[in-house]
Every structure is written in structure tokens, then in C-alpha cells.
NURO-638725 format. One record per residue: residue in three letters; y, z, x of N, C-alpha, C, O, CB in turn. Coordinates in steps of 0.1 Angstrom, whole numbers, plus 5000, padded with zeros to 4 digits. Glycine has a CB too. Layout:
ALAYZXYZXYZXYZXYZX ...
This chain:
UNK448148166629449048226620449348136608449448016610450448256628 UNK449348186596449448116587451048146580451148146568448248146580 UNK452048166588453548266585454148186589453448156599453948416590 UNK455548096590456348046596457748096598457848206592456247946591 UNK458548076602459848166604459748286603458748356600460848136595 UNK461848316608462048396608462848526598462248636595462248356616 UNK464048486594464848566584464348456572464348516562466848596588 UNK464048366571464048266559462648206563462648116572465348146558 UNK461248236556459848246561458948236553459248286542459648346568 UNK457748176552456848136540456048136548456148116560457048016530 UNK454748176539453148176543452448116535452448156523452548306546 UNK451748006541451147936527449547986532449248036542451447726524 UNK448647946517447248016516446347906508446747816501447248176507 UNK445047936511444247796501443547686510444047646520445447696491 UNK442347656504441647516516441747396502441847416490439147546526 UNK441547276511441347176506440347136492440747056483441047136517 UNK439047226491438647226483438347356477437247366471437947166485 UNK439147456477439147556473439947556456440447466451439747616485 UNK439747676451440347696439442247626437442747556428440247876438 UNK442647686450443947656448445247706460445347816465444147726434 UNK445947616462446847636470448047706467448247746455447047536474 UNK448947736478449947826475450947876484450647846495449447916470 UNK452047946482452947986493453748116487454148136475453847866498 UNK454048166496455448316494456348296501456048276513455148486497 UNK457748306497458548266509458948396505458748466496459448116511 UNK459748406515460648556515462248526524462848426530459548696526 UNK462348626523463748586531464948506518466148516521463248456547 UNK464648436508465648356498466648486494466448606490464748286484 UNK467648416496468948506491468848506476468348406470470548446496 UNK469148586473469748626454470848516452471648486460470648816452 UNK470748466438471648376435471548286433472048266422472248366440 UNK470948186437470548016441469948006427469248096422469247956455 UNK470447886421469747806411468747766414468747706425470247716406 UNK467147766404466347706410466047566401465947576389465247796412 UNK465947486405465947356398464547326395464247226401466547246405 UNK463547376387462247336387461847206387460947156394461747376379 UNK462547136380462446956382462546926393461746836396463546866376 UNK463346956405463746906415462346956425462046886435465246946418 UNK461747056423460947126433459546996428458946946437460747346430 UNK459346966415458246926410458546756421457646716427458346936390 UNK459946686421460146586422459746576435459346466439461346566419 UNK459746676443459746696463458246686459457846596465460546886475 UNK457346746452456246776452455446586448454646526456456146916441 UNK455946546436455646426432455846306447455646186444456846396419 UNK456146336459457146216463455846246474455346146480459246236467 UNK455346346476454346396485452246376483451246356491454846546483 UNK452446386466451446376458450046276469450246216480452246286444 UNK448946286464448146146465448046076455448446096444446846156468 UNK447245956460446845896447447945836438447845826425446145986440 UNK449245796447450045716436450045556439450245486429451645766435 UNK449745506451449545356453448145346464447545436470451045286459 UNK448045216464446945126478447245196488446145216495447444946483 UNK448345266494448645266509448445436511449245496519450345186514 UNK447545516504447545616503446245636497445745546491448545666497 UNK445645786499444245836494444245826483445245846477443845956496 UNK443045776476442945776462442445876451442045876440442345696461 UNK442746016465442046156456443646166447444746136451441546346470 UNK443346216434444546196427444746396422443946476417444146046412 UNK445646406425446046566422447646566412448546476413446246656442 UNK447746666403448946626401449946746405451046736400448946586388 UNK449646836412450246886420451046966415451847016423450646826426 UNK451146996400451947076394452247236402451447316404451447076380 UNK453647246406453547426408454247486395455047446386454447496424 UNK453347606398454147716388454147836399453447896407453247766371 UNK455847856394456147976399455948136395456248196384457347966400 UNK455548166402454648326398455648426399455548536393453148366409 UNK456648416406457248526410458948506418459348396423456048596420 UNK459648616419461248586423462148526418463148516425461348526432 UNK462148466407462948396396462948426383461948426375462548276396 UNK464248456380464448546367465548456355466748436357465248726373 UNK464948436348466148306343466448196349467348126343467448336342 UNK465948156359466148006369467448086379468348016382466947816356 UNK467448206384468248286394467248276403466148266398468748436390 UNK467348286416466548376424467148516427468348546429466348306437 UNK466148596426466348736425466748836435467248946433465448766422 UNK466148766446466348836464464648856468464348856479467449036465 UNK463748876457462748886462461248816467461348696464462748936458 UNK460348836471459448676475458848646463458248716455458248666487 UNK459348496466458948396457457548346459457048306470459948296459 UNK456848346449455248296451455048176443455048186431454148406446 UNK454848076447454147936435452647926442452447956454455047746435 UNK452147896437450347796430450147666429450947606422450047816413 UNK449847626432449147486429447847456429447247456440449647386437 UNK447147426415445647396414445147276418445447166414445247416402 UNK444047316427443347166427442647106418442147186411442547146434 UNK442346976414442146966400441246896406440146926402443146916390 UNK441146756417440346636419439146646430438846556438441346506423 UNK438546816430437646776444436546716444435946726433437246886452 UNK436046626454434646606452433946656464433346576472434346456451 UNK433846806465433246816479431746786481431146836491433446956483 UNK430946686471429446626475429946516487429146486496428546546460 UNK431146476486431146396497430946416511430546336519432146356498 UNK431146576512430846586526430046656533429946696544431646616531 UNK428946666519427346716525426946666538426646746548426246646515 UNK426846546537426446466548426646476565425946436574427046376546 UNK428346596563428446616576429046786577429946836585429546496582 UNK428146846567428246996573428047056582428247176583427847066568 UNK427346986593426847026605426446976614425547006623426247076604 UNK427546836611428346756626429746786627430346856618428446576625 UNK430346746637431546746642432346666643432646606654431546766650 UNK433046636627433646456627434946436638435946506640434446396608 UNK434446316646435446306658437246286649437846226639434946136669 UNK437546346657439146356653439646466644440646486638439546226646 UNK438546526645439146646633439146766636438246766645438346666620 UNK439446886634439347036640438047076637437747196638440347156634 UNK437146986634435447076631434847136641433947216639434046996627 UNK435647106656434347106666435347246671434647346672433846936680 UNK436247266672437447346680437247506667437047626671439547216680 UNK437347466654437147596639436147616643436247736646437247566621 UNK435247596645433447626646433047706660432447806660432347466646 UNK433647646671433347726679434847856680434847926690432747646693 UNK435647866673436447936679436148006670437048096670437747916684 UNK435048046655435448106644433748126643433248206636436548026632 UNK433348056648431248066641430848006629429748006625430548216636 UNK432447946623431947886609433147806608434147796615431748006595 UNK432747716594433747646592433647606579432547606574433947556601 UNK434847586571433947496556434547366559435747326563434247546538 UNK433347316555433547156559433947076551433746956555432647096565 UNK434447086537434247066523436447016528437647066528433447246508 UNK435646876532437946816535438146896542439346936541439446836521 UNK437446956555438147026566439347156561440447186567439046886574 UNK438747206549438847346548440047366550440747306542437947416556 UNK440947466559441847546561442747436571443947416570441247696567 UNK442047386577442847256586442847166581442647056587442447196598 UNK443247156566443146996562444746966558445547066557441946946546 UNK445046856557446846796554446846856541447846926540447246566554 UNK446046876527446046926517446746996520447846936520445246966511 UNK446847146524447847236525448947196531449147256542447547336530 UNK449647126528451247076534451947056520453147036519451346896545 UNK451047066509451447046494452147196494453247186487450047016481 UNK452047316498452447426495453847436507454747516506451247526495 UNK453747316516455047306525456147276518457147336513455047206535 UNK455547176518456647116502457247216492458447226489455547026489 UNK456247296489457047386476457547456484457947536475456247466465 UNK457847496493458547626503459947536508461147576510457447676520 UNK459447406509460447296515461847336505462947386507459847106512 UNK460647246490462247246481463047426476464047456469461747146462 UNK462647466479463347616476464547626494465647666493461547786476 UNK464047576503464547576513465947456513467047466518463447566521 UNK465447356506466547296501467347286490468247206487466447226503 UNK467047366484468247436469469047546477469947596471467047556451 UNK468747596491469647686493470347616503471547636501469247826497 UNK469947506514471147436517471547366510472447306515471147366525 UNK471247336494472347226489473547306490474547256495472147166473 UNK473747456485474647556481475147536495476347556490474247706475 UNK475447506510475947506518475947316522475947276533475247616526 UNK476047256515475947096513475346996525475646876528477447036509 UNK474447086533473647016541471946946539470947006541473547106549 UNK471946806535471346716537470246696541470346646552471646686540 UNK469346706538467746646550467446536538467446546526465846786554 UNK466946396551466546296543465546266553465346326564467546196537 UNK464746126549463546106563463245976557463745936546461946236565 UNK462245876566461445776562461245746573461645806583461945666554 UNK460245606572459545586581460045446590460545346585458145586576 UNK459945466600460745406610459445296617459745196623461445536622 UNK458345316615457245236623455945286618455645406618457145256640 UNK455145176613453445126613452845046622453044926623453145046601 UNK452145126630451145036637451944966645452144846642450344936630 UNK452545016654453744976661454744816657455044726665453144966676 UNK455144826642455644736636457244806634457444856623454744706624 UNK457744816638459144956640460144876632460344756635460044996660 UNK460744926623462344926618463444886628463644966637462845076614 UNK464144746626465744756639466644806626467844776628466544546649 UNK466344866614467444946609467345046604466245066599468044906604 UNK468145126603467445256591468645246578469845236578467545446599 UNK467445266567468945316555467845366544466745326540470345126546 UNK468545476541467545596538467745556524467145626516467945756543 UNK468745426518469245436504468145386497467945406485470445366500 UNK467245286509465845236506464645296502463845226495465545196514 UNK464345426506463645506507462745496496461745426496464245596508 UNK463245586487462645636473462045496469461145516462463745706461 UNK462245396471462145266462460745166470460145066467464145156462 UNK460645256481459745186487458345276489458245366497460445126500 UNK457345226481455745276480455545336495454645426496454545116475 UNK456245296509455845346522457145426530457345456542455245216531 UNK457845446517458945506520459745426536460345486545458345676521 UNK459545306537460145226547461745266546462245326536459645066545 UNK462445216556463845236562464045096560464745066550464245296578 UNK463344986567463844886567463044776561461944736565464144886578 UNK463844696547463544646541462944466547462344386540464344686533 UNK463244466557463244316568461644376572461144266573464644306586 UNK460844466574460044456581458944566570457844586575460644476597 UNK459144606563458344676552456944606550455844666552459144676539 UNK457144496547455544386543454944406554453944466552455744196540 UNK455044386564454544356576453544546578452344566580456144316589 UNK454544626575454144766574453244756568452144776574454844846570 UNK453144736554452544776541450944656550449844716553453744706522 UNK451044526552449944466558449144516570448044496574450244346560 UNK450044576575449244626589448544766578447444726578450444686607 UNK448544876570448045006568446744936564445744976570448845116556 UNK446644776552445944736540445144646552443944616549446844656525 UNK445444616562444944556572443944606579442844536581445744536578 UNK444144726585443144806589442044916578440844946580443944886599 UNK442744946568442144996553440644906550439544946547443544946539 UNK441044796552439944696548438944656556438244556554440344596545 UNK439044756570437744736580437944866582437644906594437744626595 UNK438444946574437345056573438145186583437745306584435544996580 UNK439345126591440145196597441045256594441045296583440445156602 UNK442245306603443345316596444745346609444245386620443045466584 UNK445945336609446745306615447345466616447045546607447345176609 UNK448245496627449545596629451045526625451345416620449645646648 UNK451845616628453445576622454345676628453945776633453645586605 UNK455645656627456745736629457645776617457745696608457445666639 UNK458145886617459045896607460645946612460846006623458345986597 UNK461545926604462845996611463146036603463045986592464045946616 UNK463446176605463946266597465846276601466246276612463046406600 UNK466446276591468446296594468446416588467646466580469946156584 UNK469846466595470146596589471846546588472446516598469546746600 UNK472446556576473646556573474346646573473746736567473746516566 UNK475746686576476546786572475946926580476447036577476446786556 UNK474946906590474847056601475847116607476647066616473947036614 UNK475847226601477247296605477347336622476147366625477447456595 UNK477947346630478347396640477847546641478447626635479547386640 UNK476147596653476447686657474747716651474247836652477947746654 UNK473947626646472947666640471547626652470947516655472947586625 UNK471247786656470147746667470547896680471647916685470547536674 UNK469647966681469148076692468748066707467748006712467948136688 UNK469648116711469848116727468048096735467148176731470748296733 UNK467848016742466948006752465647966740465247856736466848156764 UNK465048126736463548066734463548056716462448036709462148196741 UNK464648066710464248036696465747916694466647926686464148206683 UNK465847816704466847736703466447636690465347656686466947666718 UNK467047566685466847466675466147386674465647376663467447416673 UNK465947316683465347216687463747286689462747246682466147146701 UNK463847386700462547386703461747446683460847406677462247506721 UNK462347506682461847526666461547416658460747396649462847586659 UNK462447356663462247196652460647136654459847076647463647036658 UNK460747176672459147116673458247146670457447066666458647106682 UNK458047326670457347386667456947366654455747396651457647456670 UNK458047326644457847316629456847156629455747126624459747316621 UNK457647096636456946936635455446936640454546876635457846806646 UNK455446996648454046996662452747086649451547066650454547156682 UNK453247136643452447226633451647176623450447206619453247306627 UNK452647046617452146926609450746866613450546846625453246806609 UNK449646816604448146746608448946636614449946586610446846706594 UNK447946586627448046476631449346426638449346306642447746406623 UNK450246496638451446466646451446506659451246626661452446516641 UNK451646426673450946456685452146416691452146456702449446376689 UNK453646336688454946426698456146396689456046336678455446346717 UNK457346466694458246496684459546436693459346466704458346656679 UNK460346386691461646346701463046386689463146396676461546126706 UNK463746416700465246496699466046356696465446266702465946586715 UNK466846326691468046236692467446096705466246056703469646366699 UNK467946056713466945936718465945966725465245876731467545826726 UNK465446136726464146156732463946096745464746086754463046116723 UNK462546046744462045956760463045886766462845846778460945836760 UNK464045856760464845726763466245816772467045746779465445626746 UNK466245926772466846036778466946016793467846036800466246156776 UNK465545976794464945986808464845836814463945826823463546056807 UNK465345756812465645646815467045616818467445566829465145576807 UNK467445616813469145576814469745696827469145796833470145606794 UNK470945656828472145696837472445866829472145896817473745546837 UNK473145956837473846056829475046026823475346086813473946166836 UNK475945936828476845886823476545816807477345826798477245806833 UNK475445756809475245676797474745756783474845736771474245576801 UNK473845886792473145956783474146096776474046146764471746006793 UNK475046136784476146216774476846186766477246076767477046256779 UNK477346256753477846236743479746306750480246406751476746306728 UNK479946166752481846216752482746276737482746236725482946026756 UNK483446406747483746446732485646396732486346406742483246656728 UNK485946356719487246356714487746476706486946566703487446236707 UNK489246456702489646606695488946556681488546656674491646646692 UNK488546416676488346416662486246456666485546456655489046216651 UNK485646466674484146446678483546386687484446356696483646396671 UNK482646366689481746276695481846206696481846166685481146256693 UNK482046056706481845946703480445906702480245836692482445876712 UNK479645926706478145916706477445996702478046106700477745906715 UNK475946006700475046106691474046056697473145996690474946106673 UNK473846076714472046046721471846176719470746196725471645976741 UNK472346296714471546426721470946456704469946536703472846586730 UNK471346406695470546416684471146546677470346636673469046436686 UNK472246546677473046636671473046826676473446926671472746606656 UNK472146796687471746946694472646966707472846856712470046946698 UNK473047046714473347086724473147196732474047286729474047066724 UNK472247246743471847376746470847466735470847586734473247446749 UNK470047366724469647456714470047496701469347556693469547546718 UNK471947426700472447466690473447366689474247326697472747596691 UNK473147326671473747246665474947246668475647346668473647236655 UNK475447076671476947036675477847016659479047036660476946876685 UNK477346986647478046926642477346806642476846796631479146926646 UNK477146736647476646566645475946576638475646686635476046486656 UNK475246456630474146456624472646506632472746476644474146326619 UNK471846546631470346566636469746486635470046416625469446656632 UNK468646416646468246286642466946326651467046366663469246136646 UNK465446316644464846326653463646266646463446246634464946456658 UNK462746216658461646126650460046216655459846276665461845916656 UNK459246176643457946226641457246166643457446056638457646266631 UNK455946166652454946076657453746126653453246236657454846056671 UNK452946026643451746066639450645996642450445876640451646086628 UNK449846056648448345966652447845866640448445876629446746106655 UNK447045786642446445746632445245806628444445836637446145626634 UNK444945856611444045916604442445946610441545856610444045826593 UNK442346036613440846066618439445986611438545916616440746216616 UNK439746026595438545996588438845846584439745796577438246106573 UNK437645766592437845656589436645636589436045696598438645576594 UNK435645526579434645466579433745376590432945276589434845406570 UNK434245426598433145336606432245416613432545536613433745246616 UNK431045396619430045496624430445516636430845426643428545456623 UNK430245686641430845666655429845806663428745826658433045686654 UNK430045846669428945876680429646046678430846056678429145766699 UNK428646186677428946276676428046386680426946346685429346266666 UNK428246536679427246596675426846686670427846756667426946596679 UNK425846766665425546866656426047006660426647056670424146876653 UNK425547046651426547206653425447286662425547406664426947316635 UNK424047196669423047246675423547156686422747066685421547246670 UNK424247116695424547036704423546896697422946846707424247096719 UNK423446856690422046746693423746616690424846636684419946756675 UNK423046476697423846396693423246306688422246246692424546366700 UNK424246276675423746186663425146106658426346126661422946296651 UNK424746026649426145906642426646026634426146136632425545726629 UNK427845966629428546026620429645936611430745886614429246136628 UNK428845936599429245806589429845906581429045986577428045706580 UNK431445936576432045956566431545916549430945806547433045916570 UNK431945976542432445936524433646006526434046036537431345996508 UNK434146016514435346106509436345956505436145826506436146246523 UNK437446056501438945946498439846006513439646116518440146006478 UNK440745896519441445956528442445856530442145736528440645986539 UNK443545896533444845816534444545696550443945726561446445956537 UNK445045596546444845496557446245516568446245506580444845326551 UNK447345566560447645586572448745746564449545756555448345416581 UNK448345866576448746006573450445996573450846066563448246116585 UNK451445926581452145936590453345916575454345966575451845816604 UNK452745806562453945826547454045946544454946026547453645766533 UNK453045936536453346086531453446226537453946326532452546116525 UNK452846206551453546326562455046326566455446406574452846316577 UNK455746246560457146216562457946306555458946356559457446086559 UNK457146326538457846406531457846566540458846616544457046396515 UNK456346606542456046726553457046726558457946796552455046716563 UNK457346666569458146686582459946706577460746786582457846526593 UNK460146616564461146626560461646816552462746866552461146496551 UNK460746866549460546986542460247106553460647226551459446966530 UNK459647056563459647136575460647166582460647276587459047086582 UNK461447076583463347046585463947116579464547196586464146916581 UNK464047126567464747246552464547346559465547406564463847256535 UNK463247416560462747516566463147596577463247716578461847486568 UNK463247486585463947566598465447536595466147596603463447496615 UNK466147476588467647496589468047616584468947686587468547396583 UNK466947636570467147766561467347906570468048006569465747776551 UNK466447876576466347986585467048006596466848126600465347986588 UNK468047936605468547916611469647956605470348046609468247816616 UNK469947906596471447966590471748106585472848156587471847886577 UNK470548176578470748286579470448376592470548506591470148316569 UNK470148336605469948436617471348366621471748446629468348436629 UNK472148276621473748266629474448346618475648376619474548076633 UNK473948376610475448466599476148606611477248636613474348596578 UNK474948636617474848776627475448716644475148786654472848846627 UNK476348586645476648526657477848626661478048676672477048366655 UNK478748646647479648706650480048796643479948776631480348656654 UNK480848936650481049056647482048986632481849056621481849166661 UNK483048866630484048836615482648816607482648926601485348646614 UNK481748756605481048706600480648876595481048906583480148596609 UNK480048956600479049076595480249146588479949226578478249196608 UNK481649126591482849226584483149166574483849236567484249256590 UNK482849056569482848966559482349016547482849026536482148856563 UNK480949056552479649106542480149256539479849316529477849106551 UNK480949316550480649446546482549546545482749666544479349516562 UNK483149446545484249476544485049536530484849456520484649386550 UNK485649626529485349696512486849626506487249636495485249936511 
């Protein structure tokens, strides 16, 4: 499926080396200012090709909006942006049109489809997460109007982990790190393995500030499990944890419940979720990404005739996916709150007399 959500929903379109990427969201309420600078900025923060610790395919990622915006209003109807590819070199991947580079969907698209384009892994490549982004920031121009928050960074390289987080760091740091005590160490482990030809995984945390009470669907479209679904969807991300996740399952139940007072919570292990639906607390949940498939070294494969043979990469490719998938995961978050907020408007019978009361 190439459609995400439900009442608040975007479908993005376009391969890697194709003419051009893109998305329609639907579901955007009438009203919302659209801040084109700001959509360009979410887009810039995502980009390639801006430092060492990232692919050196360089795109500039401009969108233009085609449709649903009338004076910088949104209109009520779907919204379409574009984004051209500008930097392909698909001679790079002559070489392996008809192997099966390990770690990548070539072998799984080919036999489930009879074809594949192999030109940057085509329709499965991280490229298209640039049109997440643009769905992201529209998703968050309509929670600003409800003053809920998504921020993110990365919490761990190469199992080099953050003992703090402060998101004020963020923007200022080339790896989008949390914690400024252990960033170098980060940045040497990506440039570390980069230079034998490898490349490293990471974590990211995504916060959610200001989640209102009540956002999230009984049993099978609960919050959480959506959240995963949204995260699990992302290239290369292989598990997703809730508030302390694994660590759930270790500790006492005593230890692991959040005691409530008349002013809140004393604690936040459940990650601001309960039964599927937002408490109020902040959301806190972290993103786990494999380390980068395409890496230079020769490794053992085989043809699209069963025959087995090496399989030596070219191309540009990020050393490690797990930064700039941070912005992703963070815009993936927008996405499902967007949407989440407009299916609880219908929780209760005040809420619909609200809308329709003369």
C-alpha cells in the first residue's frame, strides 16, 4: 500500500531515480496557515548531502505545492506537492541489475513482482521518505494550531548511547545528537566505519509535547500500535519501543506503573500511552535502525538466475541511515497524531453538537 492513515492520510508516489517524487494528503481541515518556509525547513533538515556523516548524493529538495492552498489558506481539499530529482547517477548501479544486493528488498520485489528497478532500489528506497516529510510538515502546521509538539534526535551510534537528552541541542548538531558529552564519539564511530567501507545503525527518540488526553482507538487502531506501524514502515528500522519498552519486562509491576496524583503522574514508564490512548504525559518513544545495507565491501550473493556470484556496490549512500531517518520518524509522529485527533473529535456525542449545533 502506498496510503497511510485514516481521517488525516497521504499517499506518496515516485522511485529513487525516477523523474520525481511526491505526495497528496487529504483529510487537512480548511483554515490552517501554510507556512511554506517552514515545510521547506522540515524538508532542508532531512536533505542529503549537507555534511561527512551523510550521503553525498546532493538534492535540493525543493517542494512546490500543486494544489489545496489558496492564498497560503488550506482549502479543505487534497493537497499535492512534487519534488524533483535533480542528482541521479543511476550508471552506478549497472553493475548490479541482476544481483540481489544483500540487505536490500531486491531479492523479496523481484520475486514477489517479476521485476524490479534497480536504479537506488527503485520504489523501496529511503529517497521516498522526502515526500514523508512534506506530508509531515503539513501534519504539523495543523498540530501547531492545537500546540502539540513533535521533536526527535538521536539517542545512540553504534551502541555509543546518550545518558542525556536535550532536544535544545539538536538543530546545532550535524548528527542531530541529544547529548553533547558523547556526540564526538558518535560522529567517530559513523567516520570510523565510513572509512572501511562500512557503516553503523542508531536510535532515535522521538517526544511528543502537549498530547492531549484521549488520542488513540480502542483495541486494533490503538495509538501506540499505530505509532508502530507508522515507525515499522520507515527503511531499515527493525523495532520500535513505547515509553521504557523492553525494560517493561524486567522490572517489578510496582515499579513499572505510573502512580497517579490529582495534579498527574508521578512517573512516565508507559510513554505517555495507556490502553492505546494518550494520558496526557508526554510520548516518548525510541526508533531502532539497522545499520545501512549498501556498503562497499564485497560480499557473497546471487543472480536473478539463482547463479552465485560477489556483489561489489558503487553509488553514494549514507553511513549511517538512523540521522536523517530521525527527521522521518519524527514527521511520521505528526502524521499519526494528525490523524488521531481528527478520529477522537467523534469520541463524544458534546464534541459532534459542538460542530453541529445552530
Amino acid at each position: 500500500m502506498n496510503t497511510f492513515g485514516h481521517r488525516f492520510r497521504f499517499t506518496t508516489f515516485g522511485e529513487s531515480h525516477g523523474k520525481a517524487l511526491g505526495c497528496v494528503v487529504d483529510g487537512v481541515p480548511a483554515g490552517i496557515k501554510i507556512d511554506e518556509e517552514f515545510i521547506q525547513s522540515e524538508m532542508d533538515r532531512r536533505k542529503p548531502g549537507q555534511n561527512k556523516y551523510a550521503t553525498s548524493r546532493k538534492e535540493g529538495d525543493k517542494v512546490e505545492i500543486l494544489s489545496g492552498v489558496f492564498e497560503g489558506i488550506t482549502t479543505g481539499t487534497s493537497i499535492s506537492m512534487i519534488i524533483f530529482n535533480e542528482n541521479q547517477k543511476s550508471k552506478d548501479y549497472t553493475n548490479v541489475k541482476d544481483l540481489f544486493r544483500p540487505g536490500h528488498a531486491d531479492f523479496t520485489y523481484f520475486n514477489k513482482y517479476g521485476t524490479r528497478d534497480y536504479r537506488g532500489g527503485g520504489r523501496s528506497s529511503a529517497r521516498e521518505t522526502a515526500a514523508r516529510v512534506a506530508a509531515g510538515a503539513i501534519a504539523k502546521l495543523m498540530l501547531k494550531e492545537l500546540d502539540i509538539k513533535v521533536q526527535s534526535g538521536i539517542c545512540a551510534i553504534d551502541g555509543v548511547e546518550a545518558n542525556e537528552y536535550d532536544f535544545s541541542l539538536v538543530n546545532d548538531s550535524e548528527i542531530f545528537a541529544l547529548d553533547k558529552n558523547v556526540e564526538q564519539k558518535q560522529k567517530d564511530a559513523i567516520l570510523a566505519a565510513k572509512n572501511k567501507h562500512n557503516s553503523v545503525g542508531g536510535v532515535a527518540l522521538i517526544n511528543v509535547k502537549n498530547a492531549p488526553i484521549g488520542l488513540g482507538e480502542p483495541l486494533y487502531f490503538k495509538l501506540d500500535s499505530q505509532i508502530a506501524n507508522a515507525m515499522m514502515s520507515i527503511n531499515a528500522v527493525k523495532a520500535v519501543e513505547i515509553g521504557d519498552g523492553t525494560l517493561s519486562s524486567k522490572v517489578k509491576g510496582y515499579d513499572n506503573n505510573d502512580q497517579i496524583r490529582k495534579d498527574g503522574f508521578k512517573t512516565n514508564h508507559s510513554g505517555g500511552i495507556l490502553g492505546g490512548i494518550s494520558n496526557g504525559d508526554d510520548i516518548n518513544i525510541k526508533v531502532y535502525f539497522k545499520s545501512t545495507p549498501s556498503i562497499f565491501i564485497k560480499q557473497e550473493t546471487v543472480d536473478i538466475n539463482n547463479n552465485e556470484v560477489d556483489c561489489e556496490l558503487k553509488g553514494r549512500h549514507d553511513p549511517c541511515v538512523a540521522v536523517r531517518g530521525s527527521v522521518v520518524a519524527e514527521s511520521m509522529m505528526a502524521l499519526v497524531l494528525a490523524d488521531m485527533a481528527l478520529l477522537n473529535m467523534s469520541s463524544k456525542i458534546e464534541n459532534v453538537k459542538k460542530v453541529y449545533s445552530k
